[in-house]
N, C-alpha and C positions, 0 to 999 in steps of 0.2 A: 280238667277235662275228664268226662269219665267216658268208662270203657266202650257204650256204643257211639261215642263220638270220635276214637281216634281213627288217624288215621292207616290208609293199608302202607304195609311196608311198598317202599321205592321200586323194587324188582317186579313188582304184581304191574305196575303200569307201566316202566320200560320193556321188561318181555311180551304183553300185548302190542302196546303200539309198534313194537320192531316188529312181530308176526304179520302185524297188518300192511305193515310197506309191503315186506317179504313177497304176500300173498299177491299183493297187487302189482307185482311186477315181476310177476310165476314164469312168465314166458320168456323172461331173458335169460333163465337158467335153463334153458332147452337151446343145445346146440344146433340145432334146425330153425333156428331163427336166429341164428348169428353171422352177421358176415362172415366171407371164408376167412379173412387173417383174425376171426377174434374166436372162431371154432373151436379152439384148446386151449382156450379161456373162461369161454362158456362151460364144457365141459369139467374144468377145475370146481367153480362156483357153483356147478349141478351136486357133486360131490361133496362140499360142504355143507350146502343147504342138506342135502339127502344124511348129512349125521344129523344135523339139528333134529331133522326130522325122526329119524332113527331113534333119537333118545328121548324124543319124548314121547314116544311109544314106549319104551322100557324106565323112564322114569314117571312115568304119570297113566297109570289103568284107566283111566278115563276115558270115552270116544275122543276124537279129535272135534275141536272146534272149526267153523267152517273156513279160517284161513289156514291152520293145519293142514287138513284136509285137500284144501286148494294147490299147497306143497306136494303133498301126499300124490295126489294124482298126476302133475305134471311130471315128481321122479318116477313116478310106474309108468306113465305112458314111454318114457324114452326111451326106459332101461329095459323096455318090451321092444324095440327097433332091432331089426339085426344089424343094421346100420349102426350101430351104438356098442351094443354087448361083443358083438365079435370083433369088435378092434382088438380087446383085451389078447385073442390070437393073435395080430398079429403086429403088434407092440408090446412086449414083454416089460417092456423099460418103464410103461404106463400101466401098468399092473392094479396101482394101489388107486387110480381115477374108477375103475370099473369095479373093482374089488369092495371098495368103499361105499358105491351104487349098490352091488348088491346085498354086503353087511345090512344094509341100511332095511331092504325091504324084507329081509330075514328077522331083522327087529320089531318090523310090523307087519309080523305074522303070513309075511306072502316070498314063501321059499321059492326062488324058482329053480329047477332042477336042469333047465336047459343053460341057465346062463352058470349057474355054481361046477357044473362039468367044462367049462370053457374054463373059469379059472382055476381049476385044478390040472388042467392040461398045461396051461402056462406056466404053472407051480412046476408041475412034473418037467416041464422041460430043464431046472436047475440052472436057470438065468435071471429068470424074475424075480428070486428071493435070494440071489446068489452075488448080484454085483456090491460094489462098495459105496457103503452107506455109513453116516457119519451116525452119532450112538441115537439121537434122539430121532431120526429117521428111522433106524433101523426098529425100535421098539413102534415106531406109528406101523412097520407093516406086521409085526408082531401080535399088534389089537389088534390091525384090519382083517386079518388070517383066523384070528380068533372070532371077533364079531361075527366074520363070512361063514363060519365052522369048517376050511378049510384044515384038512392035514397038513403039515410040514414040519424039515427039520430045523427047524431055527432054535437060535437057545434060547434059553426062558428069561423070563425080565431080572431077574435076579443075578443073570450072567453079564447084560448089558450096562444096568446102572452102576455099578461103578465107574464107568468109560463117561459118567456124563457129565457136564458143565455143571447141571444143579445139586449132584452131589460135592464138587470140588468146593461149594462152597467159594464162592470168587467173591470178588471187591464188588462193590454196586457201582465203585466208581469208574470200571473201567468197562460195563459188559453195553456194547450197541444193538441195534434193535434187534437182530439180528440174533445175538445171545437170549437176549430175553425171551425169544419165540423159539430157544431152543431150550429154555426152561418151563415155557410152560406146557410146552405139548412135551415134554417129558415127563412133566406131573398127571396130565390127561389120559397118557398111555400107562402110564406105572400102576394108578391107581382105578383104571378103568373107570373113567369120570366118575370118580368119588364115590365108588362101590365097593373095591377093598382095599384093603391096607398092605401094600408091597413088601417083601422080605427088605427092607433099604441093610444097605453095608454099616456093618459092626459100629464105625464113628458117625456114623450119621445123626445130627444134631435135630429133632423137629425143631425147638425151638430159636436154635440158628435160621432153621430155614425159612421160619413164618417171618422172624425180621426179614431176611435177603426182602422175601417178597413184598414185605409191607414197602420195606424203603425204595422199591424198584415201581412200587405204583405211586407212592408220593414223587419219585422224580417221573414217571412221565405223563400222569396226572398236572404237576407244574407246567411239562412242555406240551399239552395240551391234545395229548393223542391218547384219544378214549378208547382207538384198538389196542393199545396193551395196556390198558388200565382194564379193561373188560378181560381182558385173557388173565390177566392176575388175579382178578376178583373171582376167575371158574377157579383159577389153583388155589387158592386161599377156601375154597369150598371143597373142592375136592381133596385136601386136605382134611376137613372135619372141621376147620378154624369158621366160626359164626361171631365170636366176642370181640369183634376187630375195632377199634377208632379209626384206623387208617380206611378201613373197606367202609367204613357207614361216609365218610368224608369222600370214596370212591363214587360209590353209590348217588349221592349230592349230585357229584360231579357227572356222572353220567345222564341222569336227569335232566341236567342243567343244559346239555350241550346237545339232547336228541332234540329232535325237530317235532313238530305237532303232527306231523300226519307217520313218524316212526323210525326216520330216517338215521341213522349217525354214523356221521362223516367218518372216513378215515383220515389219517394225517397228513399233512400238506404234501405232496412231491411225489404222489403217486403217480404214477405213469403205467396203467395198462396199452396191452395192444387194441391199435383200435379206437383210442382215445381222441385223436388228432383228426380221423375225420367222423368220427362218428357226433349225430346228433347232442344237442344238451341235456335230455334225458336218459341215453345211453350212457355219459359221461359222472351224469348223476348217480344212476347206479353204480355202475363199475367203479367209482371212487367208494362209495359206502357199501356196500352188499357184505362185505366180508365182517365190517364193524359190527355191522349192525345185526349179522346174526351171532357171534360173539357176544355183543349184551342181550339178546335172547336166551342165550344157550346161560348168561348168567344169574338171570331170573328163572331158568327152569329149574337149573343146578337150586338155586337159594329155597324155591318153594318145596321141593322132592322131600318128601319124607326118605325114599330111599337111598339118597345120598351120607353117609356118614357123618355123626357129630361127635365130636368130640370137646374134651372139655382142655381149654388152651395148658399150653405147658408153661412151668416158670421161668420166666428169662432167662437165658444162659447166664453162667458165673460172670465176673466182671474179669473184666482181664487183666492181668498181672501186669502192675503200675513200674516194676521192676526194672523194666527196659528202659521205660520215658526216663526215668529216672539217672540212666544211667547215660543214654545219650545228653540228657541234659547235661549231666557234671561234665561229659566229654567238650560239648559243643562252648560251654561255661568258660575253660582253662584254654578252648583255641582262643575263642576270642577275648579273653584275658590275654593272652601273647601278641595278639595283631594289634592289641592296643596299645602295647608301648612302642612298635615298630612303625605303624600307620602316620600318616600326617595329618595333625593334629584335627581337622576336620573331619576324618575321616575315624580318627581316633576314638573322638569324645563319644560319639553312640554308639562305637565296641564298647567300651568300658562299661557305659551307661547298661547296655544288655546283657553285658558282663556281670554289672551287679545286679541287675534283678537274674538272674540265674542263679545266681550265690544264694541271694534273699530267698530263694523260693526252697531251694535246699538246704538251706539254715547254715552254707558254709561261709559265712563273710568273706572270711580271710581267702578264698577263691579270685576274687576281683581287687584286693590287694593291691599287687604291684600294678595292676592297669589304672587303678585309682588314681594312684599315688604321682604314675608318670603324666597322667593327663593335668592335674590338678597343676605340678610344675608349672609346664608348660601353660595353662591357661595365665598361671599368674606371672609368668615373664614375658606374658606378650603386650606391646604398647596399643594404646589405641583401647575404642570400645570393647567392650568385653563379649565375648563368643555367646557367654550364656543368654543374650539377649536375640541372637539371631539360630541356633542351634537345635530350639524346638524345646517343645514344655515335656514332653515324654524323660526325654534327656536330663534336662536340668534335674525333673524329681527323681529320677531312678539313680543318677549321678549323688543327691542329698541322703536318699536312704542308703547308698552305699556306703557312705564317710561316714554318716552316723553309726553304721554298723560298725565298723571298724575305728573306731573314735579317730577319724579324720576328720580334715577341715579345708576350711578354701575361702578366704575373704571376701573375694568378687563373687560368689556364690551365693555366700549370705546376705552381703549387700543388694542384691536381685531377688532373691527370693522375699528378703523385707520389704523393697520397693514392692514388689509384684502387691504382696500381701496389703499392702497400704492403699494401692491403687483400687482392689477388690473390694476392702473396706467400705470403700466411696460409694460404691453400688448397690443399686436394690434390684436386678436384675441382671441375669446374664445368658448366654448363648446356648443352648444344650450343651455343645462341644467343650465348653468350656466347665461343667458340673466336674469333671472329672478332676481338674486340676483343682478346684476348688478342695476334693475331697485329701487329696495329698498336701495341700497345702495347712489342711485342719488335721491331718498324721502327723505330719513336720513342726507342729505347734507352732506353726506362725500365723493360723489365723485361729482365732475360738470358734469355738463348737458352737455356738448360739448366733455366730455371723454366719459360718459356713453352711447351717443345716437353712437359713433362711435364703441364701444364694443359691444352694441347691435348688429348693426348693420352687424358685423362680424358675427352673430350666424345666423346657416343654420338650421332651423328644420325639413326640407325635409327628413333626417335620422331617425325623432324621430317621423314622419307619415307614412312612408314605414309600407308594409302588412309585417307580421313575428315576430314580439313581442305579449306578452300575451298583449291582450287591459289592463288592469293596468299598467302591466308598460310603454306602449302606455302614458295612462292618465296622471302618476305621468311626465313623461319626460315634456310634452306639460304644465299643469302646471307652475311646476317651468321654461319653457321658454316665459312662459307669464307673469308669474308676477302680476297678476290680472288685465291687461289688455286686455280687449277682442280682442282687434282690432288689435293685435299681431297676433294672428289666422283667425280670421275673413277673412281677406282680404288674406288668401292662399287661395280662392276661391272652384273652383271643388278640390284640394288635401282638402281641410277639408273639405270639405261635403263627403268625401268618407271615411274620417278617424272620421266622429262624426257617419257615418251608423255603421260602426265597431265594435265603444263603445257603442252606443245605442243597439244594436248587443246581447252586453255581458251582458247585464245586469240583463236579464229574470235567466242565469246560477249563474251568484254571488248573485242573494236574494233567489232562490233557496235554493245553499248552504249554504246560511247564512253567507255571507262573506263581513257585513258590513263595513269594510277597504274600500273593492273596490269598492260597492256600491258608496260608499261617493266619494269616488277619481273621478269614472266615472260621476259621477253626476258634480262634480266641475268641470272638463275637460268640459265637455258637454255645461256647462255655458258659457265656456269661449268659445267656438264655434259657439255660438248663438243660442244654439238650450232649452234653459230655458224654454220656452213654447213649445215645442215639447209632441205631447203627452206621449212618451215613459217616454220623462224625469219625467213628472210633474207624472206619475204613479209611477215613482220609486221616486219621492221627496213622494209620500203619503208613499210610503210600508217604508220609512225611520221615515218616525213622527209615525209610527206604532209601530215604534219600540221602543218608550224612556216611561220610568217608571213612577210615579210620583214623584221621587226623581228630575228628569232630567235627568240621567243618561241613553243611550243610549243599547242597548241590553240585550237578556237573555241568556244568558250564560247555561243554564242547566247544568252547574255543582254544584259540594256540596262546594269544597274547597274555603272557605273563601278569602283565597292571590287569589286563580288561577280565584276567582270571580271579586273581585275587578280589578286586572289588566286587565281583556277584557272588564272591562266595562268603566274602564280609558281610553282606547287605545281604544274603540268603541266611545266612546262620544270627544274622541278628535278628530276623522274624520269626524263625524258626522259633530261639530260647525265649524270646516274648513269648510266644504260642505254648511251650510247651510249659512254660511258669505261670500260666494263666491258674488261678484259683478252682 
């Protein structure tokens, strides 16, 4: 394709088409045409529209185009009402709806001098700039004060941002929607949409912080709400950040999900006032108006020359393996113990977890005496033999432990030959079942010229299709990889779409507390290549969060002793899978 045939970047035609909804439904953002319960509604929406508008007067010298414009005139007609501007006297509490109004037409060059002495009377009264506000509030009237060129004594941005959520640097796995829009209109205010660069506090990380954001628009990106995907994509701009995967895959996504005449929804469960009886195109708007100037204001931000670029930072360091390592030997030698005590059902995959924990930190002799008592036991019991009912994870993690330790187990090997023979016979097999194949060609009971052809037969394409719970997503891909990465790896775009998925689920399973899946997605997600992803390595912390000083892995908040012990067996056996994952 050469260069007069490409195409215009994505932002040039979502910021048009959102302007042109905007424009054509100018009069719902005029509180005089709002029902009276939807008045301080409308109002609000007058106010956002009036920044959008504000800023693209101060980021683009250009006239306004005629739905600009359109904008243009309906916030000057209102904020010319005394009906409108003098509330500001006598609501103090609503300061920054009128404050905001008149920032805006200060932006486009129309000072007005009657209404800027009304807010500086409110100012002066030391109520309106004075009650308690949470940090990333407090900095939104900080710029609106500044934009208005109001006086006041507030303290400067530099005094605020440390008080705030997005420098604390937090988990992505635990911040609700609600955080997130306290992150990014914290970046909005700090950096004066993307015109300077904030004094930030001493440890402040950018390149910590372009991850938080990236990984905070791939998870709501996933969940399908393009208002904080559009709010991310302005912070990721006003930041300086243009060199994004995650933002051109935003961007995609935004495209994808606006409507043809400009429209984009916001997220399910909105409930304004008003909503219930009003009309189906009052409902129309009031669900998207706010979205949809949001991805305006993200195609303005993208095109401005005047917006800051910067050239990305390099990934932060990698973090210090030290700890994993350390809970693993810990959680290793619990359940090395539970498993000579446990009955024997319960026993055999502590040990089994037991020793690949050992294996992965090269200490055999760790899973030792859990070995040794289980192997007894299996071989003094009458009847068919356990290995055949006990699970294929088990049986091979149980084989490379013995082997490590030059142990042994006759009914062991008698099963794993049989197995291997059964295999033999075959010219195809299950996806799910590639993995054991490849353990069973480590264990030299099958050759490398049967097994790499049995592999080979196995499709995973079924076991990455959308429609499965992401767990059993994780557990299938696993066991078809075998703890080989590069089994998955090289599915290309099909796993990068299927590790979005799992990395997806993950904010929902530490949530509920459902460390199984944690662990499971966590291992998948290794095996995908995404071990330094920030999603991941937040959910590898919220998992070292969770073991005792026993080793032992979860709190179970219950009383009963058995029903304690067991989640905490079965949590810390997914756990040391997880965490011995390659």
């Amino acid at each position: 394709m050469n260069a007069g045939s490409e195409l215009p970047p994505p932002w040039c035609a979502v910021e048009e088409r959102a302007v042109s909804w905007l424009a054509a439904h100018h009069t719902r953002f005029d509180p005089d045409t709002a029902e009276e319960r939807s008045v301080l509604f409308a109002r609000k929406a007058l106010v956002e529209m009036a920044l959008l508008v504000g800023l693209r007067a101060r980021l683009d010298p250009a006239p306004f185009d005629e739905d600009y414009q359109r904008l243009f005139d309906r916030m000057g007609a209102v904020a010319k009402r005394p009906s409108y501007r003098e509330l500001v006297g006598r609501d103090e509490r609503a300061l920054l709806l009128y404050a905001g109004t008149h920032a805006a037409l200060r932006l486009c060059g129309q000072h007005d001098e009657e209404f800027h002495h009304l807010i500086e009377q409110s100012v002066a009264g030391r109520y309106a700039t004075s009650f308690e506000r949470i940090p990333y509030r407090q900095l939104d009237l900080l710029h609106t004060m500044e934009l208005a060129g109001v006086e006041n004594r507030l303290p400067a941005v530099e005094e605020i941002l440390p008080f705030t959520l997005f420098c604390a640097d937090p988990s992505v796995l635990r911040l609700g929607d609600r955080d997130i829009y306290a992150i990014t209109h914290t970046i909005f205010y700090a950096t004066d949409f993307g015109l300077r660069v904030p004094k930030w506090r001493a440890d402040f990380d950018l390149s910590s912080a372009i991850e938080l954001l990236e990984a905070l628009c791939l998870l709501c990106r996933r969940r399908g709400n393009a208002d904080l995907v559009a709010e991310l994509l302005c912070s990721l701009l006003c930041l300086g950040i243009r060199d994004s995967a995650e933002a051109e895959r935003a961007w995609a996504f935004l495209a994808e999900v606006q409507e043809p005449d400009g429209r984009v929804a916001g997220p399910e469960g909105i409930v304004h006032p008003g909503l219930e009886g009003g009309d189906e195109e009052y409902r129309s708007w009031a669900t998207a108006y706010h979205t949809t100037i949001v991805a305006a204001l993200a195609g303005l931000l993208a095109r401005s020359s005047s917006v800051i670029r910067r050239q990305r930072p390099s990934p932060p360091a990698a973090p210090d393996a030290a700890p994993t390592a350390a809970a693993l030997r810990r959680a290793t030698g619990w359940l090395a113990e539970a498993a000579v005590t446990a009955d024997l059902e319960a026993a055999l995959p502590a040990a089994a977890a037991a020793a690949r924990g050992a294996r992965s930190l090269r200490e055999p002799a760790l899973a030792h005496s859990a070995l040794a008592s289980v192997v007894k036991r299996v071989e003094a019991e009458p009847g068919p033999s356990l290995w055949q009912r006990i699970g294929a994870d088990v049986v091979f993690e149980c084989a490379h432990g013995l082997r490590a330790t030059s142990g042994g187990c006759a009914t062991l090997d008698r099963f794993l030959d049989d197995t291997a023979t059964a295999l033999s016979g075959l010219t195809a097999i299950p996806a799910a079942a590639a993995g054991g194949v490849v353990q069973l060609m480590r264990l030299d009971r099958l050759s490398e010229e049967t097994a790499r052809s049995l592999i080979d037969s196995a499709d995973p394409a079924p076991l990455m299709a959308e429609g499965s719970p992401p767990a059993m997503t994780a557990r299938g891909l696993v066991q078809y990889a075998g703890d080989d990465p590069s089994r998955l790896s090289s599915r290309g775009s099909s796993a990068h779409a299927v590790a979005e998925r799992l990395a997806a689920a993950l904010p929902a399973a530490c949530k509920d507390y459902k460390l199984d899946e944690v662990a499971v997605l966590l291992q998948s997600l290794a095996l995908l290549g995404w071990a330094g992803h920030r999603i991941v390595r937040d959910g590898l912390e919220f998992l070292l969060r969770q073991q005792s000083p026993s080793g032992a892995f979860g709190y179970p908040a219950v009383d009963d002793p058995q029903q304690r012990a067991s989640l905490r067996r079965r949590w810390t056996q997914s756990c040391v899978v997880a965490l011995s994952s390659p």
